[in-house]
C-alpha positions in Angstrom: 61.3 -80.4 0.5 64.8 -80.8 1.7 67.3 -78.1 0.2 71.2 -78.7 -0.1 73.7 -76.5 1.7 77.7 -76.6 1.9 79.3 -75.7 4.9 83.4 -75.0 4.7 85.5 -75.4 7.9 87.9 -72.6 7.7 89.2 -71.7 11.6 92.4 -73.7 10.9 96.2 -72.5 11.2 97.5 -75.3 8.7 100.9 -75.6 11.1 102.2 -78.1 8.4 102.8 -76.0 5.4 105.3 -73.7 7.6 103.1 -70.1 7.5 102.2 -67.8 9.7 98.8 -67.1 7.4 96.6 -69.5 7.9 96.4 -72.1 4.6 93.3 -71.4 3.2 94.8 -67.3 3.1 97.6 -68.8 1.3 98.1 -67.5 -2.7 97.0 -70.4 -4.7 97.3 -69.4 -8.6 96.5 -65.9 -7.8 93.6 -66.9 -4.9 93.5 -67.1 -1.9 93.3 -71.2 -1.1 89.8 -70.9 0.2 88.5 -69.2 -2.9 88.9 -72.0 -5.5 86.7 -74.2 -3.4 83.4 -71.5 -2.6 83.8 -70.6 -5.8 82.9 -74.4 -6.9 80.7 -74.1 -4.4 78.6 -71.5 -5.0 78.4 -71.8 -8.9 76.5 -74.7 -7.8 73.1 -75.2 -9.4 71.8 -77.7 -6.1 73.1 -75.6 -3.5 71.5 -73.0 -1.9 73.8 -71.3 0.9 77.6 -71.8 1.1 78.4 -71.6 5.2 82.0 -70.4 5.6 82.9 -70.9 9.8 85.7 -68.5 10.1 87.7 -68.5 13.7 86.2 -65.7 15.5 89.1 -63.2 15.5 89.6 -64.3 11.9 90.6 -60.7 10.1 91.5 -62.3 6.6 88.5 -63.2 5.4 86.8 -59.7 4.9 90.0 -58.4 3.0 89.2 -60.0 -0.1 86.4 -59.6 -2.6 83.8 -62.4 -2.5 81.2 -60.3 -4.8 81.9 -63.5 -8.1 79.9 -65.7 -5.5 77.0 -63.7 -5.7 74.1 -63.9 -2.6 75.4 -67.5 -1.4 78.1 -67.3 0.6 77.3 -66.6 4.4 80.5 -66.1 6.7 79.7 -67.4 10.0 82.5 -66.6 13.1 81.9 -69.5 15.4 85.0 -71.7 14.4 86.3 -74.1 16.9 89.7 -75.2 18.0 89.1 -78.7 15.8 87.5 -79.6 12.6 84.6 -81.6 14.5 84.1 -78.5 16.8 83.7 -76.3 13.6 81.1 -77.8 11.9 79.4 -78.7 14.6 78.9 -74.8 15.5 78.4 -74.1 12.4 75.3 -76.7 11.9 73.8 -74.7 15.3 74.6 -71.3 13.7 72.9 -72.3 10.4 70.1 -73.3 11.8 69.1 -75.7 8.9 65.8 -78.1 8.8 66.9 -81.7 10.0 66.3 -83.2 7.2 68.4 -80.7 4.7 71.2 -82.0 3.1 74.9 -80.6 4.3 78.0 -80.9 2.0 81.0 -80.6 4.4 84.3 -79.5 2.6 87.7 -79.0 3.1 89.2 -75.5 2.6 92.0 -77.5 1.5 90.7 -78.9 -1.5 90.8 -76.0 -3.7 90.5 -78.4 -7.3 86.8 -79.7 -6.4 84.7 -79.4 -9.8 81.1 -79.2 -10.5 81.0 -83.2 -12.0 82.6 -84.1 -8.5 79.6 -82.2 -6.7 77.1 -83.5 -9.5 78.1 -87.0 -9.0 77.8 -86.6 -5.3 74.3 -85.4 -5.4 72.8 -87.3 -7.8 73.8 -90.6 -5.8 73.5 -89.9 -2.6 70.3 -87.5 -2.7 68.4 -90.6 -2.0 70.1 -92.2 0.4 69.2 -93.5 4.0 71.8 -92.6 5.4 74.5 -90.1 2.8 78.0 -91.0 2.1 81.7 -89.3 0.8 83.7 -88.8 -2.5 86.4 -91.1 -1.8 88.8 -93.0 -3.8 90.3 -96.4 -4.2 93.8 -97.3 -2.3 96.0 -97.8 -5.2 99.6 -97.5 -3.4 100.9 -100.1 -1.4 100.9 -99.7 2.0 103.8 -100.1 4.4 103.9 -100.4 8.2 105.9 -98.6 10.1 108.2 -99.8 13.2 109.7 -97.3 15.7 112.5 -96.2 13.5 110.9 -95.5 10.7 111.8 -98.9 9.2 108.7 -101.6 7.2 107.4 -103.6 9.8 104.6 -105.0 7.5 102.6 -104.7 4.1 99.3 -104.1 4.5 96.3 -105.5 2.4 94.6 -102.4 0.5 92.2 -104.4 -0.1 88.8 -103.1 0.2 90.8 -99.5 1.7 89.4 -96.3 0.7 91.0 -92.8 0.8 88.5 -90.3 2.5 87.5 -87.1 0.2 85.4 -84.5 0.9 82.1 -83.5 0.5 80.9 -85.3 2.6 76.9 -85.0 2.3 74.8 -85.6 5.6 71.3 -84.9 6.7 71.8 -82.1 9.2 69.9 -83.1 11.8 71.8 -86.8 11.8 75.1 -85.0 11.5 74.8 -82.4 14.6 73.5 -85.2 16.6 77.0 -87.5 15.7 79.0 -84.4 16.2 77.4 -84.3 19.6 78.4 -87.7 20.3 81.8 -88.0 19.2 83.8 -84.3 19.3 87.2 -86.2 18.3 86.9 -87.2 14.8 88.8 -85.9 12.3 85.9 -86.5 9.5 82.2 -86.5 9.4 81.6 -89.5 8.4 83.2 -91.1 11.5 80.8 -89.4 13.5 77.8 -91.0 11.5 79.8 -94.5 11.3 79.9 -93.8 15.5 76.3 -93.9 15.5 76.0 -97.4 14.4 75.5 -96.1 10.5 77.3 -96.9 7.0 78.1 -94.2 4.8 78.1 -94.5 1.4 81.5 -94.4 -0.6 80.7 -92.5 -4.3 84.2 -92.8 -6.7 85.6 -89.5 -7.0 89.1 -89.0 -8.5 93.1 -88.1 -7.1 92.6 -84.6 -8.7 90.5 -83.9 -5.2 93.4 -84.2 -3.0 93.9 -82.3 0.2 96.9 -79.4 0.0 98.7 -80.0 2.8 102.3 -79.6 2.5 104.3 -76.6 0.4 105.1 -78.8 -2.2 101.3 -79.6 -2.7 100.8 -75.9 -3.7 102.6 -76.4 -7.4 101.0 -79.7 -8.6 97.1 -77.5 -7.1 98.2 -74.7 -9.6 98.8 -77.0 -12.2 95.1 -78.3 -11.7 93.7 -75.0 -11.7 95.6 -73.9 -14.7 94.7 -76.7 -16.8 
């Protein structure tokens, strides 16, 4: 029977929010970043092991107490120098059946809650093929010219903005990873193989921290 697993890129620098620590180190309301989302993780009832790829001179990790996560979370120093790299050394480190199911999620997303990861499970489980927590375009979207002036409105119809988990059989995901090493998701590496993802409603409260002012409105989340 196929088991679930997560599996949390983490080799990163995060040059955009301006630190020298890397951004999932970064205090988020009194955590570091990283630890709001394998604490989600691993309080889990579906999953069974929380991978963690770390870069491997990563000396931040080991600093902190990771004890609240109990016998789940597995540290793994094989990080690459991109996302798609990362996971795809981590699915060889793991060494997972084929067939188990892999939540991939951003470090980044530290406001990920247990009815997100519910939700995602229970409809993609199932599935041929597995899909993403995404969410509906609701801005309007503007084109940019050269200097930084509207060139065009684009349609938002039918546009999606890519969450994460993102929940894959392992066995399919390695072998799109394999194929296509420049994607900056993991469902582009399945879509690369001629597949079609499934998009499951998740919410704005999963957004990706990404710049310094991204920080307050996360704590905000987390406090509430």
């Amino acid at each position: 029977m196929s088991e679930f697993y997560a599996l949390v890129p983490a080799a990163g620098s995060g040059s955009r929010m301006g630190s020298e620590l890397p951004k999932q180190y970064l205090e988020l309301a009194g955590h570091p970043m990283l630890y709001h989302a394998l604490t989600t993780l691993s309080a889990c009832t579906h999953i069974t092991t929380v991978f963690v790829v770390l870069a491997p001179d990563d000396d931040f990790f080991k600093r902190y107490d990771w004890s609240h996560c109990g016998n789940k979370l597995e540290p793994l120093y094989c990080g690459g120098a991109t996302r798609a790299e990362s996971v795809a050394n981590g699915l060889l480190a793991s060494e997972l059946d084929v067939d188990d199911w892999v939540l991939v999620h951003d470090a980044a997303r530290p406001c990920l809650t247990q009815t997100h990861l519910d939700k995602l499970i229970t409809e993609l489980r199932d599935d041929a093929v597995g899909g993403i927590l995404a969410v509906p375009v609701a801005d309007t979207l503007k084109r940019a010219d050269a200097q930084q002036r509207i060139a065009c409105t684009e349609s938002r119809e039918g546009l999606w903005q890519a969450q994460t988990p993102q929940m894959f059989r392992a066995g399919l995901l390695a072998q799109g990873l394999q194929q296509c090493r420049n994607v900056t998701d993991e469902a582009s590496a399945i879509e690369a193989l001629g597949l079609y993802p499934k998009l499951v409603a998740g919410d704005s409260s999963n957004f990706k921290v990404t710049y310094p002012q991204d920080i307050l409105l996360a704590e905000l989340l987390l406090n509430a």
